[in-house]
Z-matrix of the N, CA and C atoms (Angstrom, degrees):
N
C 1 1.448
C 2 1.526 1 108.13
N 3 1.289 2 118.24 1 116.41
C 4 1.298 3 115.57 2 -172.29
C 5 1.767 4 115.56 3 -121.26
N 6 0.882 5 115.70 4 138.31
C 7 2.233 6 103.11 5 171.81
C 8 1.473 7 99.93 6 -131.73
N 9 1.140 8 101.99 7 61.12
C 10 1.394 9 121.77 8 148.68
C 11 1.776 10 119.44 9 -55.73
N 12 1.121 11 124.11 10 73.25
C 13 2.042 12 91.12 11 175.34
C 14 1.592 13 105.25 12 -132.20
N 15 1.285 14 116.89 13 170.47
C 16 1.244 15 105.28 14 -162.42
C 17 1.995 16 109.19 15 168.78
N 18 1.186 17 106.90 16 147.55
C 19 1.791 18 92.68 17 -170.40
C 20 1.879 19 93.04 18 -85.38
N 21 1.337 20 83.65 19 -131.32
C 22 1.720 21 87.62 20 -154.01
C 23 1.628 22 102.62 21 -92.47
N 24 1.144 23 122.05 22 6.61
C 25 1.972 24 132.97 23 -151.97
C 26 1.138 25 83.01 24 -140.90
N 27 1.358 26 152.47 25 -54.55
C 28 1.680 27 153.10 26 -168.11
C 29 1.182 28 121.88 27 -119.73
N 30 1.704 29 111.65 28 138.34
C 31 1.484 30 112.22 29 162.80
C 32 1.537 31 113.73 30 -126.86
N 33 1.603 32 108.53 31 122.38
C 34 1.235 33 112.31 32 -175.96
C 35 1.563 34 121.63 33 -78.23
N 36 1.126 35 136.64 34 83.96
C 37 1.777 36 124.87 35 173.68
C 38 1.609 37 98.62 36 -101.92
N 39 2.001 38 77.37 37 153.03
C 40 1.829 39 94.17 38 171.76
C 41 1.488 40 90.30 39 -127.84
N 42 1.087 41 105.97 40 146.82
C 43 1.423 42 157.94 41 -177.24
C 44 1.603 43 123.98 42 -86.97
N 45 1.070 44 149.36 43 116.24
C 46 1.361 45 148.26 44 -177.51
C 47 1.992 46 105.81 45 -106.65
N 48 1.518 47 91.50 46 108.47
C 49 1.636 48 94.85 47 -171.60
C 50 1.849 49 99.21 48 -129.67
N 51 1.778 50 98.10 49 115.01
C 52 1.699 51 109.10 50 170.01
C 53 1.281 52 121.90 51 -74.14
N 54 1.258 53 134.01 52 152.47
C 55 1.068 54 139.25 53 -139.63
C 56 1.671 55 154.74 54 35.23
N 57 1.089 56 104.50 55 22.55
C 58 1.873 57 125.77 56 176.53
C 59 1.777 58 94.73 57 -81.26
N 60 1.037 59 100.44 58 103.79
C 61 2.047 60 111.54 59 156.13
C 62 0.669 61 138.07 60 -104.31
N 63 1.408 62 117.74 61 -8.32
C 64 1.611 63 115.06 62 175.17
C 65 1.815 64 101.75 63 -162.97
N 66 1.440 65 116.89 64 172.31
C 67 1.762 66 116.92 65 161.39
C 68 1.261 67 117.13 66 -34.03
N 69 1.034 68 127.02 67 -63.86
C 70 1.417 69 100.36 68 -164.08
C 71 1.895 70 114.99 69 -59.38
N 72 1.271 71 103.70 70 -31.63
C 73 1.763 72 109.61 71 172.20
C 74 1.425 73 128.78 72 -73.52
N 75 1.633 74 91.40 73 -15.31
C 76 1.778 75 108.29 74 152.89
C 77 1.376 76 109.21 75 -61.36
N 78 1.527 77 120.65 76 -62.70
C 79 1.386 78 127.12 77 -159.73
C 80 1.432 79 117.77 78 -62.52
N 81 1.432 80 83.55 79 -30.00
C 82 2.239 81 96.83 80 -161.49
C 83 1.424 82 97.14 81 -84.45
N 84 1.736 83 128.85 82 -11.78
C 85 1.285 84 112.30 83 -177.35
C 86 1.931 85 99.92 84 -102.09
N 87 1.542 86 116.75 85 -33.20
C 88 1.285 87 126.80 86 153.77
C 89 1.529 88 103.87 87 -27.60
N 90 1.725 89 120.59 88 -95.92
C 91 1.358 90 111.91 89 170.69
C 92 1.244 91 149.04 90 5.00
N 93 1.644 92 99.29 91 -53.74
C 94 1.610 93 92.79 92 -166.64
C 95 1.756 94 94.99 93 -112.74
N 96 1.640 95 116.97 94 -12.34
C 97 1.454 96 99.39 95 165.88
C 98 1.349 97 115.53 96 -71.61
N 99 1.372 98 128.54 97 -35.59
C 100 1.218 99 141.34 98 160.94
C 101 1.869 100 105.23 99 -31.70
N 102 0.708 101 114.16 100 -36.58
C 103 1.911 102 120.54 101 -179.31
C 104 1.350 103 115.84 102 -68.87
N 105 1.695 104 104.98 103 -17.34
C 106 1.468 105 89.86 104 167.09
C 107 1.839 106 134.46 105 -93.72
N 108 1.012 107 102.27 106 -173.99
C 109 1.410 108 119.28 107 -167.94
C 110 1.761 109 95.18 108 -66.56
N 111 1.699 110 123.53 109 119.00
C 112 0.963 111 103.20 110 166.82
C 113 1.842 112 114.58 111 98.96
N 114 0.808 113 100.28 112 -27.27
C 115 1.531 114 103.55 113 -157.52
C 116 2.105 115 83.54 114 -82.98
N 117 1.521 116 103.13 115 151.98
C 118 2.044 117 92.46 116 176.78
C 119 1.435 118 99.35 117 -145.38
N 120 1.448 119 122.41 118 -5.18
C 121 2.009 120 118.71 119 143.00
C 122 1.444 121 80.92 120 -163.91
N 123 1.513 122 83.20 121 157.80
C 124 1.664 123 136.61 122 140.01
C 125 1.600 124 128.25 123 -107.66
N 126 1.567 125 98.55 124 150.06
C 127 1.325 126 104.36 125 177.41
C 128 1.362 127 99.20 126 -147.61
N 129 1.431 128 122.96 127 129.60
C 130 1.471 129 134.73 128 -158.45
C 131 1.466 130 81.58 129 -138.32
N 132 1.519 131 107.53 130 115.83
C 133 1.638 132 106.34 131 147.98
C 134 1.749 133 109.50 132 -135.99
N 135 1.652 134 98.03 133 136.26
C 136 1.085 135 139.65 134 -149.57
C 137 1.300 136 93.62 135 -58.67
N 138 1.361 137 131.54 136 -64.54
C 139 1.461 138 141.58 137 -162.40
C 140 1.419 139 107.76 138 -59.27
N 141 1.299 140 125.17 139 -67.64
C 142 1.456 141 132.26 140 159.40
C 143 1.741 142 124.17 141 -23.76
N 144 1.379 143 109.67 142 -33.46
C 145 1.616 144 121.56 143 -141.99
C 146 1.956 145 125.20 144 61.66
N 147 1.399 146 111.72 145 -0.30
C 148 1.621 147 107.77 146 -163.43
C 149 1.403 148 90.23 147 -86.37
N 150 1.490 149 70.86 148 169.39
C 151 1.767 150 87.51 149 -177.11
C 152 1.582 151 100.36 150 -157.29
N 153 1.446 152 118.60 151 99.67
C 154 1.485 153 124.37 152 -152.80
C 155 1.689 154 113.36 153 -104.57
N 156 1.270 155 120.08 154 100.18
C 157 1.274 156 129.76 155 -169.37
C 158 1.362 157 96.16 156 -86.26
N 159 2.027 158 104.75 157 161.04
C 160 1.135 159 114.50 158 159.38
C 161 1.488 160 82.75 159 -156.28
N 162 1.885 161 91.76 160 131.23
C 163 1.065 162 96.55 161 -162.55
C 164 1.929 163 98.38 162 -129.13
N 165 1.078 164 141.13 163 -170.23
C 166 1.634 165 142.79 164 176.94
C 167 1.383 166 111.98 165 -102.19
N 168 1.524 167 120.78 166 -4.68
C 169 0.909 168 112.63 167 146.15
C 170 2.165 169 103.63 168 -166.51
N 171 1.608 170 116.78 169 -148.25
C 172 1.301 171 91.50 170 -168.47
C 173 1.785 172 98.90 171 -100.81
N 174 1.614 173 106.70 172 145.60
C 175 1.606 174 105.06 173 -168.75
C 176 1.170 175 99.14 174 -95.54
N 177 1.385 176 136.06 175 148.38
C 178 1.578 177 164.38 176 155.21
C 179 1.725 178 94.48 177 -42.50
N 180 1.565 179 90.59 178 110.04
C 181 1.262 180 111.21 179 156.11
C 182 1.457 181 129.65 180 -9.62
N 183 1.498 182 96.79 181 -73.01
C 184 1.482 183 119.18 182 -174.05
C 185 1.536 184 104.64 183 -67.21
N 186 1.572 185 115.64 184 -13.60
C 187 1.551 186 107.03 185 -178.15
C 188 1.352 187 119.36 186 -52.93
N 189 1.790 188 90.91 187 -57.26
C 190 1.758 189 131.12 188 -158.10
C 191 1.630 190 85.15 189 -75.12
N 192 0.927 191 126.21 190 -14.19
C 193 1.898 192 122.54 191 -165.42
C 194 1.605 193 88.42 192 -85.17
N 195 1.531 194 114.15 193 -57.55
C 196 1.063 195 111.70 194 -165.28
C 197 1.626 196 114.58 195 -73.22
N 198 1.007 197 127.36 196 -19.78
C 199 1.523 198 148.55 197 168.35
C 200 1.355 199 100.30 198 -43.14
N 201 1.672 200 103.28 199 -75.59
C 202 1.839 201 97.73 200 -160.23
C 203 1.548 202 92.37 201 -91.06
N 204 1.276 203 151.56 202 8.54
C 205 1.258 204 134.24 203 160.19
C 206 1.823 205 102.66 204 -73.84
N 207 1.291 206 104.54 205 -35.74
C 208 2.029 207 94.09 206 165.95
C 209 1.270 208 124.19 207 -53.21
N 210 1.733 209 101.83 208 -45.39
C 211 1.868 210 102.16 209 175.55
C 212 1.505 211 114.79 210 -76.66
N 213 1.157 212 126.63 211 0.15
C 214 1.429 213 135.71 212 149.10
C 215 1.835 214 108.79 213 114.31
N 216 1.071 215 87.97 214 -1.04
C 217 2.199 216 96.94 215 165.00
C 218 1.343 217 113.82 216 -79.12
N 219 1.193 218 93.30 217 -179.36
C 220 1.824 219 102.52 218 168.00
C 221 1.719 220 107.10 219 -126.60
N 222 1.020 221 115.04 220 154.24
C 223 1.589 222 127.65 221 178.19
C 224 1.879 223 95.08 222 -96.40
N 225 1.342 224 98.86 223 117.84
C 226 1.408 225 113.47 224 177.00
C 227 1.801 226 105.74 225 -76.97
N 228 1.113 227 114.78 226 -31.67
C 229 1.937 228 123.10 227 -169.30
C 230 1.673 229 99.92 228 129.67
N 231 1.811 230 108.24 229 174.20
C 232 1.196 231 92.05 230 -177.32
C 233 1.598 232 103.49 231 -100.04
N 234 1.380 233 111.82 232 166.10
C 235 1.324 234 119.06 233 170.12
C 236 1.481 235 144.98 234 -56.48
């Protein structure tokens, strides 16, 4: 199941990430996906669990895994 969509310059995926409760666990998982190659926003809201990239093209799984396992969550898969 993928929600990949996006024109020909962007691809939008959201992300399913456990444990974010509040802003600052918005920001700290924002942050470090923001660190990758490519990526030009995030939007992580806490209540939901998503965490909605748009990125320049599509990022490696294992990137975004390793991303919010730094801000101290886990990446559930994308939505």
């Amino acid at each position: 199941m993928t929600a990949q969509t996006g024109t020909s310059d962007t691809v939008t995926t959201v992300y399913k990430v456990s444990g974010m409760s509040c802003g600052h666990c918005e920001g700290s998982v924002s942050a470090e996906i923001s660190e990758l190659t490519g990526v030009s926003s995030v939007k992580a809201v806490a209540s939901t669990g998503e965490v909605t990239v748009v990125s320049a093209s599509p990022l490696a799984e294992e990137a975004v895994r390793a991303a919010v396992d730094e801000a101290g969550f886990e990446l559930v898969g994308q939505v």
